[in-house]
C-alpha positions as CSV (number, residue, x, y, z in Angstrom):
1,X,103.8,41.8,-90.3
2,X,103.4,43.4,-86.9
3,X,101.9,46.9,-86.3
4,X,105.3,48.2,-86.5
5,X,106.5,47.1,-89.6
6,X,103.3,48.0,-91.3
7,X,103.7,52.0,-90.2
8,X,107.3,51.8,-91.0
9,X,106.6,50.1,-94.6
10,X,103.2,52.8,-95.3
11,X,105.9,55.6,-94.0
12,X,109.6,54.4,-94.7
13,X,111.7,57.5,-93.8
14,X,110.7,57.9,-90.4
15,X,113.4,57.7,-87.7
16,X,114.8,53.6,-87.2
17,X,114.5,54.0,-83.7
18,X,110.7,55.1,-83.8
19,X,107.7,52.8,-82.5
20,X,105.0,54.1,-83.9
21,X,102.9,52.0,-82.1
22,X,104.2,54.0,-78.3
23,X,102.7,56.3,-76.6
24,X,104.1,59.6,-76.2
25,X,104.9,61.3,-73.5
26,X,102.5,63.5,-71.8
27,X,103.0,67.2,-70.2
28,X,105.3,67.3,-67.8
29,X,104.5,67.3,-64.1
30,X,104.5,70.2,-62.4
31,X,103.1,71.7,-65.9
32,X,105.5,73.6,-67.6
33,X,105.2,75.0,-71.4
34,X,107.2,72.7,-74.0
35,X,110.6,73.9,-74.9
36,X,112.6,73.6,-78.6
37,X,111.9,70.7,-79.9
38,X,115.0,68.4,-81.0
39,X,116.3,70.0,-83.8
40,X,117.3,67.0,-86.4
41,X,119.9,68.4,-89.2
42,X,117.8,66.8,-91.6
43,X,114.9,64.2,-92.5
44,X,113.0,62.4,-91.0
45,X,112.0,65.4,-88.8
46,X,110.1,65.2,-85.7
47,X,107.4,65.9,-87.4
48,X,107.7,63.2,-90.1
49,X,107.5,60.8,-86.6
50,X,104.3,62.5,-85.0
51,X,102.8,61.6,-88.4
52,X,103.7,58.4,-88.2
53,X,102.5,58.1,-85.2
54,X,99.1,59.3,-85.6
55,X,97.1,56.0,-86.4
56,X,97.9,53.9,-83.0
57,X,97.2,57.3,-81.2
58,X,93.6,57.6,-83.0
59,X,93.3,54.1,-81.5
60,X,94.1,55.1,-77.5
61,X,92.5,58.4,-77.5
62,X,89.1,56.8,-79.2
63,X,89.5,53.9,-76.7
64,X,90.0,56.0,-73.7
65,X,87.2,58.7,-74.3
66,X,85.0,57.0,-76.3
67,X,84.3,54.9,-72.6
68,X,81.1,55.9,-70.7
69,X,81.5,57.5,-67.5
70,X,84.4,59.8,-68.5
71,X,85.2,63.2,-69.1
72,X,84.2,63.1,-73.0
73,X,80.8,61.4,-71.3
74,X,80.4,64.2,-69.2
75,X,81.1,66.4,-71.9
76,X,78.6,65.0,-74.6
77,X,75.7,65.0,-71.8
78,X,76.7,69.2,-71.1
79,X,76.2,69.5,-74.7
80,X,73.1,67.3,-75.3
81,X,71.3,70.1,-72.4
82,X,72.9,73.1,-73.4
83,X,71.2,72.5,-77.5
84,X,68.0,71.3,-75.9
85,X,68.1,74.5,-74.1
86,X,68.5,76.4,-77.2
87,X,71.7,78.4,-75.4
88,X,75.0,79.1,-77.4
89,X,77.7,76.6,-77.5
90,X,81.1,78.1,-78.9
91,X,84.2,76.3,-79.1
92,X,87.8,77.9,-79.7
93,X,91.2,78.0,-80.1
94,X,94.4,80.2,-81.4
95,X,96.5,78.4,-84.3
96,X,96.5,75.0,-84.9
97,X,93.9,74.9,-82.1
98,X,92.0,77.4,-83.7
99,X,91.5,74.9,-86.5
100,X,90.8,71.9,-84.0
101,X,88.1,74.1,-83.0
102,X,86.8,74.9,-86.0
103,X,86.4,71.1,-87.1
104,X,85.5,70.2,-83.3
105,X,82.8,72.3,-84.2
106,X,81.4,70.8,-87.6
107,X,82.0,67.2,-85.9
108,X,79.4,67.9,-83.0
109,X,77.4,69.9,-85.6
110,X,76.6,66.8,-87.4
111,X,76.4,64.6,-84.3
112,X,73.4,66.9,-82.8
113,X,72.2,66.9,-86.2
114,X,72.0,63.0,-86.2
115,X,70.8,62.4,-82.7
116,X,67.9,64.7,-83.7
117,X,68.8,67.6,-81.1
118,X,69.1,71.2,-80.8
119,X,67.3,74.3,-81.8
120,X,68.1,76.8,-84.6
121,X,70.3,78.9,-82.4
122,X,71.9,75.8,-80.4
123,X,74.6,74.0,-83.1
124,X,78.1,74.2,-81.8
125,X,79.9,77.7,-83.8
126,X,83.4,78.3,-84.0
127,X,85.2,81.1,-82.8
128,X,88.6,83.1,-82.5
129,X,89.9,83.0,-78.9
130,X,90.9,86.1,-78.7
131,X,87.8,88.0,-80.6
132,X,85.3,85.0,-78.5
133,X,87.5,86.6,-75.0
134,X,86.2,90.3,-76.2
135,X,82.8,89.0,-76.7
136,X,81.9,86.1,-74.7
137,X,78.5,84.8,-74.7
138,X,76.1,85.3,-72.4
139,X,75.6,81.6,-70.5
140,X,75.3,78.7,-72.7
141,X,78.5,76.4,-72.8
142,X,82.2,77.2,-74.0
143,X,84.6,74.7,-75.3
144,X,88.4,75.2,-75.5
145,X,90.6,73.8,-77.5
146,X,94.5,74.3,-76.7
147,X,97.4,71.5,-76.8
148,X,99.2,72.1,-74.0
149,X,96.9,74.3,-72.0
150,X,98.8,77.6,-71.4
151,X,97.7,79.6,-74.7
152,X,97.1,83.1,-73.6
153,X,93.8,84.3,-75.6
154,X,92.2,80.8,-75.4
155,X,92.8,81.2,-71.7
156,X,91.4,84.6,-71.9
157,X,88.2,83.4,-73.7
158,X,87.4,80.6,-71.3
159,X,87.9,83.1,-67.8
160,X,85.5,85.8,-70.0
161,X,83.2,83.1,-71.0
162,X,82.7,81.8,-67.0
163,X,82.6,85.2,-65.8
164,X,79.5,85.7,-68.0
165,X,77.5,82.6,-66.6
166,X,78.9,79.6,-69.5
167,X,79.7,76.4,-68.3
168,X,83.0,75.8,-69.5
169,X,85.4,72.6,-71.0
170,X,88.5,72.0,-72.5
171,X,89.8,69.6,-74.7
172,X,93.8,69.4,-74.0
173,X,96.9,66.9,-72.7
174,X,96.8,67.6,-69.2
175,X,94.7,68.2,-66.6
176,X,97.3,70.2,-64.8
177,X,97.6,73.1,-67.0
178,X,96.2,76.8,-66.7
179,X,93.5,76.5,-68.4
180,X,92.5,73.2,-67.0
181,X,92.0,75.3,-64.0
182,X,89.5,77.6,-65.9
183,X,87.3,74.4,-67.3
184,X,84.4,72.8,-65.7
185,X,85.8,70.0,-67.6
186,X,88.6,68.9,-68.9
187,X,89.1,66.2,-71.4
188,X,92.6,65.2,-71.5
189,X,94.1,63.4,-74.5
190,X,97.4,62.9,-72.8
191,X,99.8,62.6,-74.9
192,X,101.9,65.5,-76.6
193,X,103.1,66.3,-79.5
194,X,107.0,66.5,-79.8
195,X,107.7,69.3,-82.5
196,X,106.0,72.5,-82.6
197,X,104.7,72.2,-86.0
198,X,102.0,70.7,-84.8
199,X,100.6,67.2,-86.3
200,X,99.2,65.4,-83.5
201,X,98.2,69.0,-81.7
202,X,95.9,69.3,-84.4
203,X,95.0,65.4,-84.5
204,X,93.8,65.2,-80.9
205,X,91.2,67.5,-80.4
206,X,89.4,65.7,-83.6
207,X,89.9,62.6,-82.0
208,X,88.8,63.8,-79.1
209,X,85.5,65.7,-80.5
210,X,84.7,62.4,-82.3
211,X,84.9,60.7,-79.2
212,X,82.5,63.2,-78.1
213,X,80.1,62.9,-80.8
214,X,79.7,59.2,-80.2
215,X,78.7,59.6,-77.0
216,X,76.2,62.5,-77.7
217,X,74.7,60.4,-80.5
218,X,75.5,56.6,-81.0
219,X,77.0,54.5,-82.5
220,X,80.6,55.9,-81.7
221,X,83.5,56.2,-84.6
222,X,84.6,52.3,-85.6
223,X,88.3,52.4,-84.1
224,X,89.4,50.3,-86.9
225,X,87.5,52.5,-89.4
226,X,89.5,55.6,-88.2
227,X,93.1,54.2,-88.1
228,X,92.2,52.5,-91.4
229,X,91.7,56.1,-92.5
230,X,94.8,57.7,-91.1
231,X,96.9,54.7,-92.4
232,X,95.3,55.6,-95.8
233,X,96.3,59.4,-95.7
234,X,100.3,57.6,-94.4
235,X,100.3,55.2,-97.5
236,X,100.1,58.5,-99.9
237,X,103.7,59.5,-99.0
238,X,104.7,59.0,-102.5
239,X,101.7,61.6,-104.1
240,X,102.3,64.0,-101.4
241,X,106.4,64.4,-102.2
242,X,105.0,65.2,-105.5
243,X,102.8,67.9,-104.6
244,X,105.1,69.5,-101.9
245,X,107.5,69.5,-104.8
246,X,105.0,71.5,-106.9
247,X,104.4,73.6,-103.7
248,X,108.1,74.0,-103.0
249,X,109.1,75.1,-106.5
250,X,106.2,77.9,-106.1
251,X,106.3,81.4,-104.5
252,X,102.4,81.4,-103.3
253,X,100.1,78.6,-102.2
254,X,96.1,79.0,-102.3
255,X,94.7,76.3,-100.5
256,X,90.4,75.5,-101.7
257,X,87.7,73.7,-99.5
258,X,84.1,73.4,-98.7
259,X,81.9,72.8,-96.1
260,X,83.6,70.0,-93.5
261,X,86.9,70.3,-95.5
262,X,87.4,74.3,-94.3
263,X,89.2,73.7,-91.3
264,X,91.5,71.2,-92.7
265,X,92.4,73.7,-95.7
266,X,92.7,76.4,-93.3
267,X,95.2,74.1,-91.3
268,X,97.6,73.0,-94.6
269,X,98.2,77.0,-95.2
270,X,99.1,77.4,-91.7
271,X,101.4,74.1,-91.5
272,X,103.1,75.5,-94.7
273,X,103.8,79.1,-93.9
274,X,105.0,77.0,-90.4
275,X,107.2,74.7,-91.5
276,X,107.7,75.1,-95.1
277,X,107.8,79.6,-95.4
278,X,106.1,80.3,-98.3
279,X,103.2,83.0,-98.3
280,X,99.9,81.0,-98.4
281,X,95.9,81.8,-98.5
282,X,93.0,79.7,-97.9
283,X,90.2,80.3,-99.9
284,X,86.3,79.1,-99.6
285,X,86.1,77.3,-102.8
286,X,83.2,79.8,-104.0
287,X,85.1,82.6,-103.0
288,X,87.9,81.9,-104.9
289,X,85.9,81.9,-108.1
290,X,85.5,86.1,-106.9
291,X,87.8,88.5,-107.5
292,X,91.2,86.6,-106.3
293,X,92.0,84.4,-109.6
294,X,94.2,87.8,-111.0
295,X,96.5,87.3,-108.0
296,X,97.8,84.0,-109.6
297,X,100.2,83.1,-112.5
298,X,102.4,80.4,-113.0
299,X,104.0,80.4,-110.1
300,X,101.2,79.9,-107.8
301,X,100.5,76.4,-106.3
302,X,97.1,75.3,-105.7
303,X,96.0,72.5,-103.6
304,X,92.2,71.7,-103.2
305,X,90.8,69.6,-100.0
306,X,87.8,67.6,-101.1
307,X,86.6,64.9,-99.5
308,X,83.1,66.4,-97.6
309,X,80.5,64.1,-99.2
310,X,77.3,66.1,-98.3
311,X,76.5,67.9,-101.5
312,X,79.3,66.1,-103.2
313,X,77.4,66.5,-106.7
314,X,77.3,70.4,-106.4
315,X,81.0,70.4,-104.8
316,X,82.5,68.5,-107.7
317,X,80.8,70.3,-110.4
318,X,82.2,73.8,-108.9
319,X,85.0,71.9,-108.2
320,X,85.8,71.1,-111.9
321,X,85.2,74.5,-112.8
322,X,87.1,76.2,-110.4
323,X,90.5,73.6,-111.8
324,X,89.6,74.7,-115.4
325,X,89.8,78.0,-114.7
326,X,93.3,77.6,-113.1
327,X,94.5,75.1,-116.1
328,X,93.9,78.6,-118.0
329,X,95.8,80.7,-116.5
330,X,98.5,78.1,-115.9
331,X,98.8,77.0,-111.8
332,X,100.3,74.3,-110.1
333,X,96.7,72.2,-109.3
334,X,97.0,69.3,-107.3
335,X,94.2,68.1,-104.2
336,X,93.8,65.8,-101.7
337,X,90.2,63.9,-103.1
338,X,87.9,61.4,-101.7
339,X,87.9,58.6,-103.6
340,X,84.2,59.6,-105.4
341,X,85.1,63.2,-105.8
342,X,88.5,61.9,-107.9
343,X,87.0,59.5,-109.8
344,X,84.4,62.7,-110.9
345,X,87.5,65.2,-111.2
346,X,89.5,64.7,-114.3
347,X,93.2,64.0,-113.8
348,X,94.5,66.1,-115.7
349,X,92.5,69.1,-114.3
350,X,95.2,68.2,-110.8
351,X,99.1,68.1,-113.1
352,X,100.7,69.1,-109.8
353,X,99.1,65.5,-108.7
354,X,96.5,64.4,-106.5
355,X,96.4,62.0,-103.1
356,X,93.2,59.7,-102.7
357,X,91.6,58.8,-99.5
358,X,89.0,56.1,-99.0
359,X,85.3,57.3,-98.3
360,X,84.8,55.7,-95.4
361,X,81.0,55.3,-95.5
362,X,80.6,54.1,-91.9
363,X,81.9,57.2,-90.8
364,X,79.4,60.5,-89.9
365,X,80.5,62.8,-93.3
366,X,82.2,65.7,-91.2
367,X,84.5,63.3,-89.2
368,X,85.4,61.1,-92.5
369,X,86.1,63.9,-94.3
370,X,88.5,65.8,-91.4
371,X,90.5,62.3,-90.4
372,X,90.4,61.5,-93.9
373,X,92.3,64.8,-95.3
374,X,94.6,64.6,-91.7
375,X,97.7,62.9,-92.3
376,X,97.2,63.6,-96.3
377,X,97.8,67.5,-95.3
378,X,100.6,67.1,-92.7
379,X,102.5,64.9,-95.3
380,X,102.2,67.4,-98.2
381,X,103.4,70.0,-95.8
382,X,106.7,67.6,-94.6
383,X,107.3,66.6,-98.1
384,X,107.0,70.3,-98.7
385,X,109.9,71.1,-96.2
386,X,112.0,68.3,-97.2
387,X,112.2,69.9,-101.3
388,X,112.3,73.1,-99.8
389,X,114.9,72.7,-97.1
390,X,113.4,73.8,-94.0
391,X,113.4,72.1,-91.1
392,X,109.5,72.3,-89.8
393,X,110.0,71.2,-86.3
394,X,111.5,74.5,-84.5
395,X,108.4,76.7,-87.4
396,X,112.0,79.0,-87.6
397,X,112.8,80.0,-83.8
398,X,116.1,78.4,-84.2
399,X,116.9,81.3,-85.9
400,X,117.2,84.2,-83.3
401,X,115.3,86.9,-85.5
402,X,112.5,84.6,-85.8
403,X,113.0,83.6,-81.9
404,X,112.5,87.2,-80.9
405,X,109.5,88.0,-82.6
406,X,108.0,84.9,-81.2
407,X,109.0,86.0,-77.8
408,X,107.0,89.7,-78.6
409,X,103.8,88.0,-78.4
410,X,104.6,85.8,-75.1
């Protein structure tokens, strides 16, 4: 079976005429912003492609940055000095990005941690682009994270940051864009994502800070271990139409995650208030246990990320509790597991159904966990749109109302 007809088969209602197995097309050149994506009167979406597409990109962007002498090289090494110095390193984003940032961060986190390097005050911290732009740190190294390069506040927070002494980098698809021009480096992923609910925006700075982290501390991410994961997450597209069913059918989504899985929670609320429109919450998996079960009845969906395998014992346990307590009062549970946290999760505790991903053992914890729960998350959401009847590509600015407001912020 060629590479092909293995995506299509793990992924059958994608578009006929898709290769999966293509590049995509970069930014344009002169840079300019991305317009309305094709806007498909039904399934398979844009989107439902990008997913698709996801496990031959892992494969180019690891090969490409994961070379020495690169950007992503240069990159690592301004990281390895910056922790040994004990100075700040921030990276951030707005949206999707935001969330790139987020796991960009827990990824080099646990590289530093491996390689042995860094001080107390030194391990890479996420922050909001527009907060980090009114409170840039003194010196120490700032990382941006923005898909096509021209998002305002993350633009803003990297000119702040170098106007107060930090190095600066961006992780991105162009070298050409405005904030390229604001990065001491720039570590281009170079190919773009087609819809604007973004799947592969959020996929390639993880790929990218991966690539990263195996050049700050060897041995790099096995290529074939990742796009096994991601083809994993694609051959679940049968549990996820049930759960985006579940979420569909409901009027309020919480979303639960711990540790490494916080950014990818954080992300499937965003991609369903996106693409799907219903009102969603993410929810530390401790905090949830505080004061917002009363907000929830019957009609709210819950979906909790677990696949972080660093405390997996205590994880599990509050886990379990936390699904008992919503079996009480009657909520549509389902969760995207790790294959040891569902085998220690009864099924029955997840009736709105549960996806499984392999634990990929020869992966560092924070990156298996964040490709691991990738295409799992973007599925449930298209699945989610599909039983709901939105379209996710256009996230609603084919409608002129929606189209406006967008343009308030621009």
């Amino acid at each position: 079976m060629s590479d092909t007809d293995r995506h299509t088969a793990s992924n059958p209602a994608v578009s006929p005429d898709l290769d999966p197995d293509a590049p995509l097309p970069g930014a344009p050149d002169p840079w300019a912003g991305s317009e309305m994506p094709e806007v498909r009167p039904g399934p398979p979406y844009v989107m439902t492609d990008m997913i698709a597409a996801e496990p031959a990109l892992a494969r180019r962007v690891l090969e490409r940055l994961g070379a020495p002498g690169g950007p992503a090289a240069g990159l690592a090494e301004v990281i390895r000095t910056t922790a040994l110095a004990g100075d700040p390193i921030v990276v951030t984003g707005c949206g999707t990005s935001e969330h790139g940032a987020l796991a960009a961060a827990e990824i080099l986190r646990d590289a530093l941690a491996a390689a042995g390097i860094g001080r107390p005050a030194s391990p890479p911290m996420a922050a909001q682009a527009f907060e980090l732009a009114l409170e840039p740190p003194a010196g120490g190294l700032c990382i941006g994270v923005s898909h096509e390069g021209g998002t305002w506040a993350t633009n803003l927070a990297l000119a702040a940051a170098r106007a107060r002494g930090c190095a600066t980098a961006l992780i991105t698809v162009s070298d050409r864009s405005p904030g390229a021009a604001l990065a001491d480096i720039v570590v281009a992923t170079e190919e773009m994502d087609q819809g604007w609910c973004h799947t592969v925006g959020y996929a390639s700075p993880l790929l990218a800070a991966s690539a990263v982290a195996g050049l700050l501390a060897p041995p790099a991410p096995a290529v074939e271990a990742v796009c096994a994961l991601l083809d994993a997450g694609l051959g679940q597209a049968g549990a996820a139409a049930r759960i985006g069913r579940e979420i569909a059918a409901s009027g309020h989504l919480v979303v639960v995650g711990s540790g490494a899985d916080r950014p990818a929670a954080r992300e499937l609320v965003l991609k369903i208030e996106e693409g799907c429109w219903i009102p969603s919450a993410m929810r530390d998996l401790e905090t949830m246990l505080h004061g917002h079960l009363p907000a929830t009845d019957a009609a709210t969906a819950l979906v909790l990320l677990l696949a972080e395998r660093r405390g997996r014992a205590e994880r599990v346990a509050r886990a379990r509790q936390l699904l008992e307590a919503a079996a009480v009062i009657g909520l549509r549970s389902g969760a995207i597991l790790a294959a040891g946290a569902a085998e220690a999760l009864p099924e029955e505790l997840t009736p709105a159904g549960r996806i499984v991903v392999p634990e990929a053992p020869g992966l560092r914890p924070a990156v298996a966990a964040l490709l691991g729960t990738l295409t799992p998350l973007q599925l449930v959401t298209e699945r989610s749109a599909r039983a709901r009847g939105t379209n996710p590509d256009p996230i609603r600015r084919d409608n002129p109302v929606y189209r406006e407001a967008a343009s308030r912020a621009e």
